[in-house]
C-alpha positions in Angstrom: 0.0 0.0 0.0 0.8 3.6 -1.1 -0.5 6.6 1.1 0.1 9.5 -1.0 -0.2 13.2 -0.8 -0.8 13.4 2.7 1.2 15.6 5.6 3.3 13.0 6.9 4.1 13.7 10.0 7.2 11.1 11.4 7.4 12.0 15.2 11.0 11.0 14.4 12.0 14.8 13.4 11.1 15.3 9.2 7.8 16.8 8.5 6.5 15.6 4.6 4.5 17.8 2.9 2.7 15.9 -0.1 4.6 12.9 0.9 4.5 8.8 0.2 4.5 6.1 2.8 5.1 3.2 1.4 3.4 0.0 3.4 4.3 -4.1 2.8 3.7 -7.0 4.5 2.9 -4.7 8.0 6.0 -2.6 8.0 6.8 0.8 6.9 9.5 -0.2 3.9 9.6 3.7 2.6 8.7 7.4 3.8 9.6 10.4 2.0 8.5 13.7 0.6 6.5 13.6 -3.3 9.1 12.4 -5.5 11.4 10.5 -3.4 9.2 7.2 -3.6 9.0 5.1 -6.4 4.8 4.5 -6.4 4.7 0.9 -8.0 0.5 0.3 -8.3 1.6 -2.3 -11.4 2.8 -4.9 -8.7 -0.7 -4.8 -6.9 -0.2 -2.3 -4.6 -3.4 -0.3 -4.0 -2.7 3.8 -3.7 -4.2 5.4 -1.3 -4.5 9.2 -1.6 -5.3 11.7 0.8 -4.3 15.4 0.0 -4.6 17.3 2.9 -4.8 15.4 5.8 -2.2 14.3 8.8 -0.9 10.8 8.9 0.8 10.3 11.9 2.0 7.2 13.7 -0.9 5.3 15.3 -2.2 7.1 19.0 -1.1 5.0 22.2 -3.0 4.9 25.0 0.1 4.8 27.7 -2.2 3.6 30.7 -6.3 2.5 30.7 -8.7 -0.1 31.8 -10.3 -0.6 28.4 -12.0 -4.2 28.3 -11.1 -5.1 31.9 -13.6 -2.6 33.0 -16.5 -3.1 31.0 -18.3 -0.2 30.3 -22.8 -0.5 30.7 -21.9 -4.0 32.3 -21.7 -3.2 36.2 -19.9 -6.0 38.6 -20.4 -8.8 36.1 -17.9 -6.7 33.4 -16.0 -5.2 35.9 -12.5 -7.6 36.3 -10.2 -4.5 37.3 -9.4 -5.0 40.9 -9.3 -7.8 42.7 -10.3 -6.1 46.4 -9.6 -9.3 49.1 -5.6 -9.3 48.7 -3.5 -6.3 49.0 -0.5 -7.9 47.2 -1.6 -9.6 43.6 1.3 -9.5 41.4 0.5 -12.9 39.5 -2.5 -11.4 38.1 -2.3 -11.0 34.1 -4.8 -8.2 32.4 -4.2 -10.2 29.0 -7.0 -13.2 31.3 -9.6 -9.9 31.7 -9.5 -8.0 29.0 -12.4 -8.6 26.7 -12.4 -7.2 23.3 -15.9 -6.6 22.7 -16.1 -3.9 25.1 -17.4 -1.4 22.6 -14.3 0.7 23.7 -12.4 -1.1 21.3 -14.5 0.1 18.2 -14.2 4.0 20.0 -10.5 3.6 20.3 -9.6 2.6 16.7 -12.2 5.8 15.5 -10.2 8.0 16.9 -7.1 6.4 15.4 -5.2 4.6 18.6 -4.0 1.4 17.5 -2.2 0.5 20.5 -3.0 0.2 24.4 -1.3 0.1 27.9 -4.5 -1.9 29.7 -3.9 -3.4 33.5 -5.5 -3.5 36.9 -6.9 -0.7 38.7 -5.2 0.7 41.8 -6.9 -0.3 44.6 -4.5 -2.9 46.0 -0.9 -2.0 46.4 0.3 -4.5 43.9 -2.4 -5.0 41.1 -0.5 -7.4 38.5 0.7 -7.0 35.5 -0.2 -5.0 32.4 -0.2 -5.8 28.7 0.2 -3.4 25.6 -2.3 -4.7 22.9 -3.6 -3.5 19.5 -7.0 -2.1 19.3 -8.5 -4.3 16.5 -9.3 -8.2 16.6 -11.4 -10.6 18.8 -8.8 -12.9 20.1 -6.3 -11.0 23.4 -4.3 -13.6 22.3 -3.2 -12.3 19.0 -3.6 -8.4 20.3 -0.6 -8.5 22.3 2.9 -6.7 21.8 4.2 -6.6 25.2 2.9 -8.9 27.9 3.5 -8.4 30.5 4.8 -5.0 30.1 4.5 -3.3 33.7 3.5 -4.5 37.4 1.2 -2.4 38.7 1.6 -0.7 42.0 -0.5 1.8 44.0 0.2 4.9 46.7 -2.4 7.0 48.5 -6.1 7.1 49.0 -6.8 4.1 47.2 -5.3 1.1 48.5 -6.0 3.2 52.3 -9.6 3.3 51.1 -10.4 -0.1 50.2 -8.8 -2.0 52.7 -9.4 0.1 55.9 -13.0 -0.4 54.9 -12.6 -4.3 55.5 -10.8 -3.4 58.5 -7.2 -4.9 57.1 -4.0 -3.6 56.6 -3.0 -1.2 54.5 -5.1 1.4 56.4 -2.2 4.0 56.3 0.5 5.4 53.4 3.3 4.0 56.0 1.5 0.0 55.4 1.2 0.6 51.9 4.6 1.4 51.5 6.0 -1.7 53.9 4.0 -4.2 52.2 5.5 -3.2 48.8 9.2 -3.6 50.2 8.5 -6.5 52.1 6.8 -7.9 48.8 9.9 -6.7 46.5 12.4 -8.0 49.3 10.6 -11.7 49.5 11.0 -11.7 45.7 14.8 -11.0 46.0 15.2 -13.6 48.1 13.8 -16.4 46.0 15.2 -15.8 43.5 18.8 -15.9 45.2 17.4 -19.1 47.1 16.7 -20.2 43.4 19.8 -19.1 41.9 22.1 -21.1 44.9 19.9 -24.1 43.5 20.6 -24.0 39.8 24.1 -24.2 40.6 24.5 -26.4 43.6 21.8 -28.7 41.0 19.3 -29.0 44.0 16.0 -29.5 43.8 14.2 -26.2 43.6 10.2 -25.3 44.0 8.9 -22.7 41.8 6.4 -20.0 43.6 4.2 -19.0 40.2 3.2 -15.7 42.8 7.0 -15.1 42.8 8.1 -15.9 39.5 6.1 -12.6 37.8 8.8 -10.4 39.3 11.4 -11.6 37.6 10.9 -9.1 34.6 10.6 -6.2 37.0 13.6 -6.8 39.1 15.6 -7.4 35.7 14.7 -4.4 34.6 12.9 -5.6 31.7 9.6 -3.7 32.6 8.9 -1.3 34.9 6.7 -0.2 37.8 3.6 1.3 36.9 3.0 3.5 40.1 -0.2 4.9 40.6 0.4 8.1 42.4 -1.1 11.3 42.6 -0.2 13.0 45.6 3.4 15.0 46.1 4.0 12.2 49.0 3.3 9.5 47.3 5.0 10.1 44.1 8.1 10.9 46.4 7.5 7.6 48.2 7.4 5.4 45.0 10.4 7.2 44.4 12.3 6.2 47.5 10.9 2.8 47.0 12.3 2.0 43.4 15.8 3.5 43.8 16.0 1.4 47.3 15.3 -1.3 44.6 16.9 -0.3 41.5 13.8 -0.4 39.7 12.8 1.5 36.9 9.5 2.9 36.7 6.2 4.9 35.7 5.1 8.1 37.2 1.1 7.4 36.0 -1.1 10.1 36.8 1.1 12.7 38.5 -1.3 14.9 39.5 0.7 17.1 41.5 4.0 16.7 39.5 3.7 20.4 38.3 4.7 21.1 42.0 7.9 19.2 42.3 8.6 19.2 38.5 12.5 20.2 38.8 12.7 17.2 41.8 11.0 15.0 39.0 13.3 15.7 36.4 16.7 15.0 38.8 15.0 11.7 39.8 14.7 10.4 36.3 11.1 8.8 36.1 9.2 9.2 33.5 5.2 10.8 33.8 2.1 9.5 32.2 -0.4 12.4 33.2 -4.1 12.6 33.4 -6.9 11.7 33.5 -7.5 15.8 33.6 -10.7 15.6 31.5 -12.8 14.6 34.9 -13.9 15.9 38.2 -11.5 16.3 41.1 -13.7 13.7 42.7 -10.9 12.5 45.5 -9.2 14.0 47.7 -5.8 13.4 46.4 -7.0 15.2 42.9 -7.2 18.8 44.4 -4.7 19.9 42.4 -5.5 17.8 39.2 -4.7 20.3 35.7 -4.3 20.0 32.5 -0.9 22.7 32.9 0.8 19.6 34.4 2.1 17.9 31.2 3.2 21.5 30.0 5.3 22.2 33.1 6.9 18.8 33.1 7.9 19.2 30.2 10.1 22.1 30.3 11.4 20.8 33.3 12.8 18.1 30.8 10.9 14.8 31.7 9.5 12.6 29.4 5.4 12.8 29.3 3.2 10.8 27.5 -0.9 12.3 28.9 -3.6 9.1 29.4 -7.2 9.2 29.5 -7.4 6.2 32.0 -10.3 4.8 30.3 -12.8 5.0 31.9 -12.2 7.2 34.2 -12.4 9.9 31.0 -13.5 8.1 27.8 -10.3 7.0 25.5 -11.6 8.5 22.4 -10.8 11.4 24.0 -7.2 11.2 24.1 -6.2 13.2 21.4 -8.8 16.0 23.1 -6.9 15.8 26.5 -3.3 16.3 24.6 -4.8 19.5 23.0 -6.6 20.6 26.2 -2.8 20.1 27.7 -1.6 22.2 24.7 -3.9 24.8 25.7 -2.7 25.2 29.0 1.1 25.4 28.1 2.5 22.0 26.3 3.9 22.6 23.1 2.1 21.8 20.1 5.0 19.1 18.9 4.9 17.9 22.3 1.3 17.5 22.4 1.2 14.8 19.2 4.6 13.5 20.8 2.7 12.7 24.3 -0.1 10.5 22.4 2.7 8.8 20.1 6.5 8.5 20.3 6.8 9.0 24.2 4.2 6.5 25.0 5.9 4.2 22.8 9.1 4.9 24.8 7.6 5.2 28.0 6.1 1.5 27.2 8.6 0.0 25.7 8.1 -0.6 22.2 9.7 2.4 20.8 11.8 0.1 18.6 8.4 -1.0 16.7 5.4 2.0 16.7 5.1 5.8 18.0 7.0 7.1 14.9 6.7 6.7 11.2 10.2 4.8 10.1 11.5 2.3 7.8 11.4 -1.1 9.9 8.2 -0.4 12.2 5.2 -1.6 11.9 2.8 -0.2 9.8 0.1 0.9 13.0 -1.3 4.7 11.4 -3.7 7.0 11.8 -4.9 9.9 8.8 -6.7 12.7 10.2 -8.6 15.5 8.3 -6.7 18.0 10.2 -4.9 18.0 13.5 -6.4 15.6 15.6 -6.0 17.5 19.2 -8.7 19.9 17.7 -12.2 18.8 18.3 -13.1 19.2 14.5 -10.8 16.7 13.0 -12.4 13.6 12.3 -10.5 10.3 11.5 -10.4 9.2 7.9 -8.4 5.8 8.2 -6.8 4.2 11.0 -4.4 1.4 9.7 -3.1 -1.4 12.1 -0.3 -4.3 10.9 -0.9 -2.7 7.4 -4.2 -3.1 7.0 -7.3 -0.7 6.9 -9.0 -1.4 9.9 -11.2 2.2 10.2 -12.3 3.8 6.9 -14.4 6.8 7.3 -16.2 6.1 4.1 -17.8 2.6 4.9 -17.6 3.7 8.6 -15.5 0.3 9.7 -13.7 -2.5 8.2 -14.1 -5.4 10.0 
């Protein structure tokens, strides 16, 4: 496939004005302004033009409960948060999720094609997140990351739930002792296991052990729900006592403490600002926040937390964070190439490059305006939104 004529716009630095992307077999093969690529239709390549309009890499949604929390399906579609045990790290969203939650169908309308979906945040440890496409029926064949963070939780939430059954956590202080003592256990095994492999003896595998082994590799991060100063300084403390890399996801406050932010090295995945301050810990909830980490150098990508706000909105929320201060490049970047970093997978999607795959979206316009509609939204290559037939199934 040929798109043609259309304002390419790479998140990887070149702007095309009238350019070509050049599709085959789910990668991007070619990318250029008009003129640099060879259109070959005679080989059986369709062309696909669309003077005037953006085509970007496809959005990604850097942090949502889309399909694990149903939405118009009360407790019998709501799988988010298992609210009996504090500490659930063996819990996979990929055995949740359900793809015909009608969110789906919104998300790939409003051109995402790619996901961050997990556990909610009402135990301190929530399990573990997976980063899936937004088209197809099947989780199974969805996924590009799994697991692809461990979800943890500060604050008001995990207090909330618990001190309600009259069990521990009730304060920030338990929250915080049952993640280290969690993290500490898991070191443990696996130097107990480690001594085994060599000395050859026999070894029992703990499956509610076994899922940190990505996280204390480093291989994925931390996904800390935080939205207080306090907290997000506690998570802090907690993953360089650890060495852990990690998620900064909702940040609510960060504006406050941006400079202390940017020293600690953490990326921020902001929002949901596109909602009420309903808790407590939201006072200070904005949409400048993604603006003024930004200048203070950190890497922000801006969620809708679906549903919390609804994720066809995402694009909305990125220009409502434009309007309050983030740069307009910054804004697209923050729903593209720094999710894709922040999750990951920058070395396949968030930016349109030879070698990634072919996950695009084609806007009349620019999408963070309220006007723009979606014309296509393209995912593995193939046309998977098409605003003249409506959808492609």
């Amino acid at each position: 496939m040929y798109i043609v004529d259309g304002k390419i716009m790479t998140m990887a630095g070149p702007v095309y004005e009238d350019g070509v992307l050049h599709i085959r077999n789910g990668k991007i093969v070619e990318v250029g302004g008009k003129g640099s690529v060879e259109l070959h239709p005679e080989n059986g390549e369709c062309v696909l033009p669309v003077a005037g309009a953006w085509v970007m890499p496809g959005i990604i949604e850097a942090h949502c409960h889309m399909g694990i929390t149903e939405e118009k399906k009360g407790m019998e579609g709501d799988d988010c948060n298992e609210t009996v045990n504090p500490v659930t790290p063996y819990l996979r969203a990929i055995d949740a999720i359900n793809t015909m939650d009608a969110a789906f169908d919104d998300a790939v309308r409003a051109g995402i094609t790619a996901a961050m979906i997990g556990p909610g945040s009402s135990n301190v440890v929530g399990g573990q997140f997976a980063l899936v496409k937004t088209h197809g029926r099947r989780i199974d064949d969805l996924i590009i990351k799994a697991p692809a963070a461990m979800k943890v939780a500060f604050g008001e939430n995990p207090k909330v739930n618990y001190s309600e059954q009259g069990k521990s956590p009730s304060t920030r202080m338990a929250i915080a002792a049952l993640l280290r003592q969690e993290l500490s256990e898991a070191k443990q095994y696996f130097r107990q296991k480690e001594q085994a492999d060599r000395s050859g003896e026999f070894f029992t595998e703990d499956f509610a052990k076994e899922c940190w082994k990505p996280v204390l590799d480093n291989r994925i991060p931390l996904k800390a729900h935080v939205h207080r100063v306090d907290d997000i300084f506690t998570a802090i403390r907690i993953a360089k006592e650890f060495g852990l890399s990690m998620t900064l996801d909702h940040c609510s406050e960060g504006h406050l403490i941006a400079e202390e932010l940017a020293q600690a090295g953490f990326p921020a995945i902001v929002g949901p600002d596109l909602t009420s301050r309903n808790k407590i810990e939201v006072q200070n909830m904005s949409f400048k926040t993604a603006g003024v980490l930004n200048r203070a150098g950190m890497l922000v990508a801006i969620t809708t937390d679906h549903p919390v706000s609804l994720i066809q909105y995402l694009p909305i929320c990125a220009g409502l964070a434009v309007k309050a201060g983030l740069p307009m490049e910054e804004g697209l970047k923050a729903i593209t190439v720094n999710p894709a970093k922040i999750c990951g997978v920058a070395d396949r999607m968030g930016s349109l490059e030879v070698g990634k795959d072919a996950n695009i979206a084609i806007f009349d316009g620019n999408p963070m305006e309220v006007f723009t509609r979606t014309l296509y939204t393209i995912i593995d290559g193939v046309v998977v939104y098409d605003h003249r037939s409506q959808a492609v199934d």
